[in-house]
C-alpha positions in Angstrom: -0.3 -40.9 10.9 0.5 -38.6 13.7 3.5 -37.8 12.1 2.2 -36.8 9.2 -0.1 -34.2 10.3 2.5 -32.7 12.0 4.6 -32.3 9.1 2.0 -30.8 7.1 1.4 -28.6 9.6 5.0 -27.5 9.7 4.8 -27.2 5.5 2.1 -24.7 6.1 3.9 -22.1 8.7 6.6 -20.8 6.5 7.1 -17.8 8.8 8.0 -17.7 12.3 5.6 -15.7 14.7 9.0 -13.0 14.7 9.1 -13.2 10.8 5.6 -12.3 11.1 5.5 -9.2 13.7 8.3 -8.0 11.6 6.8 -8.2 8.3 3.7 -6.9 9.7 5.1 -3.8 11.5 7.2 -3.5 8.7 4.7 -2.8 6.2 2.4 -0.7 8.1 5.3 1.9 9.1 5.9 2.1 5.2 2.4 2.5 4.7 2.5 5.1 6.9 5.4 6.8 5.9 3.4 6.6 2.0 0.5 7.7 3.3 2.2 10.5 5.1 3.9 11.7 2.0 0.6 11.2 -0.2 -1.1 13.9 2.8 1.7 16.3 2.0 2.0 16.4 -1.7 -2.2 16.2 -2.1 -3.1 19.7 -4.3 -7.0 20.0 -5.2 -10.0 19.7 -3.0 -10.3 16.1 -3.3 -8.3 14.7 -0.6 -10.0 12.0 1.3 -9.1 11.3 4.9 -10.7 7.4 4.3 -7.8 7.3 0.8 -5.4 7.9 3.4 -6.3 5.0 5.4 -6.5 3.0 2.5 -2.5 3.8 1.5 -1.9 2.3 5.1 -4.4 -0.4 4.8 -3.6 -2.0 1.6 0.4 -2.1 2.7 -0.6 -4.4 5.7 -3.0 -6.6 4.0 -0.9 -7.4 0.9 2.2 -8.1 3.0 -0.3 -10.6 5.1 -1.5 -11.7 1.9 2.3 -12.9 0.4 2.5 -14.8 4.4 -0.5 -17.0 3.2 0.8 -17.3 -0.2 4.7 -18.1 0.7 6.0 -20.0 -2.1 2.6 -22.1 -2.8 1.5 -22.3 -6.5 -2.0 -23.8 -5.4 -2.4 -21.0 -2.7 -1.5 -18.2 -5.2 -4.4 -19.3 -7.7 -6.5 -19.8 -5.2 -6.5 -16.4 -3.5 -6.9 -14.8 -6.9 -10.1 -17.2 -7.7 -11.3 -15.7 -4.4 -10.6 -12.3 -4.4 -11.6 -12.0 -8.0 -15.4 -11.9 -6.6 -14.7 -8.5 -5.3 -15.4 -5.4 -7.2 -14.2 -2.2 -6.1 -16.7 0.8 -7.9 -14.9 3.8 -6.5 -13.9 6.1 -8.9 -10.6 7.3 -8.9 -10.6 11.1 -8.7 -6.8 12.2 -9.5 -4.7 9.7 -11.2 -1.8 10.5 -9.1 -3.6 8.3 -6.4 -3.4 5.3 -8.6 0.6 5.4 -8.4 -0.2 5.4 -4.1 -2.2 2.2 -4.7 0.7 0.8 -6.7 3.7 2.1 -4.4 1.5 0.4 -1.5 1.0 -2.9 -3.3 4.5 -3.0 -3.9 6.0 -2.1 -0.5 3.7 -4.8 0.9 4.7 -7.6 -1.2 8.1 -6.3 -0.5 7.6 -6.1 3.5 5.5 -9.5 3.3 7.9 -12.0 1.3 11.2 -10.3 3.7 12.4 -8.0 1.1 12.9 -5.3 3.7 15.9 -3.7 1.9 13.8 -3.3 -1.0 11.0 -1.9 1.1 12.5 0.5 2.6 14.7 1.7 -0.4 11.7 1.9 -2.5 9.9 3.4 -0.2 12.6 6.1 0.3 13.2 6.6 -3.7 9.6 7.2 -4.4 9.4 9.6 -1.1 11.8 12.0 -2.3 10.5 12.0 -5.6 6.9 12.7 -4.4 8.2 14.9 -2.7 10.6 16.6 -5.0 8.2 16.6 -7.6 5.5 18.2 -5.6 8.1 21.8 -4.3 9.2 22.0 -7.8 5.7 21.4 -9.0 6.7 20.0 -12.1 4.4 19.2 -15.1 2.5 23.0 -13.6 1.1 25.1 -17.0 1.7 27.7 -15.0 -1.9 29.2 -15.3 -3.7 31.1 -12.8 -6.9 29.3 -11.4 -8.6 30.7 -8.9 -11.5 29.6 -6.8 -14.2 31.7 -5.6 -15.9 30.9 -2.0 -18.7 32.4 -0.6 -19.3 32.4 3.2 -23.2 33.5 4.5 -23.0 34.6 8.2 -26.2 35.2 10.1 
C-alpha cells in the first residue's frame, strides 16, 4: 500500500523543482522581453500600464499551467472544464494587442513544456518584427491626424 502511494505520487511530479525554476524564470523574462517590446511599439492613447502586466502575467501562468498538465489527458480536460467558468468582459481596444495575448500564450506553453529553443527563437522572431514593423510603420495611410489639447492654468 505504502508503495503505491508513493508511486503515484512520483506519476504526479513530472518536473524537478530545477525544471520548474527554470521554466518559471524562463517564461517571465520572455514575458518581459514581450511586454517590453509591446511598450515600445504602442501608438494611440490607449496604452494601459495594467495590459502590460498582463503580457508578463499570462507568460508565467500558462507555462505553470502546461507543469500541471504535463502529458495528462484527464488533467488537460479538466483544467479547461474549470477555467471555462471564467469570463473575461474587457474589451479589446487595438487589435494589435490580441497578437501580445497570443505571442504570450505561446511563449508560455513553450517555456512551460521545456521548449526553451522555441521560446526564445520565437520570442526573438516576433521582436524584430514588432519592432521592424513599428520604424517602418508599415500598413500607415500616410494621413495627417492631428489632436488638439487644451490646458486651463489658474
Amino acid at each position: 500500500m505504502e508503495n503505491e502511494l508513493l508511486s503515484a505520487a512520483g506519476n504526479m511530479l513530472t518536473y524537478s523543482p530545477y525544471e520548474i525554476i527554470i521554466n518559471m524564470a524562463s517564461a517571465m523574462i520572455l514575458g518581459l522581453m514581450i511586454a517590453s517590446v509591446y511598450r515600445y511599439t504602442h501608438k494611440g492613447l490607449s496604452y494601459s500600464q495594467s495590459f502590460t502586466l498582463t503580457i508578463v502575467f499570462v507568460t508565467l501562468i500558462v507555462a505553470i499551467v502546461m507543469m500541471v498538465i504535463g502529458s495528462s489527458l484527464a488533467r488537460a480536460f479538466a483544467l479547461v472544464g474549470a477555467l471555462s467558468i471564467i469570463r473575461f468582459r474587457t474589451v479589446v481596444k487595438d487589435t494589435k494587442d490580441t497578437a501580445y495575448v497570443f505571442i504570450a500564450l505561446a511563449l508560455g506553453m513553450a517555456a512551460g513544456t521545456g521548449n526553451y529553443f522555441l521560446a526564445i527563437t520565437a520570442s526573438i522572431f516576433f521582436s524584430g518584427l514588432a519592432i521592424v514593423l513599428h520604424k517602418s510603420n508599415y500598413g500607415a495611410l500616410y494621413k495627417s491626424e492631428f489632436m488638439l489639447r487644451f490646458g486651463f492654468e489658474h
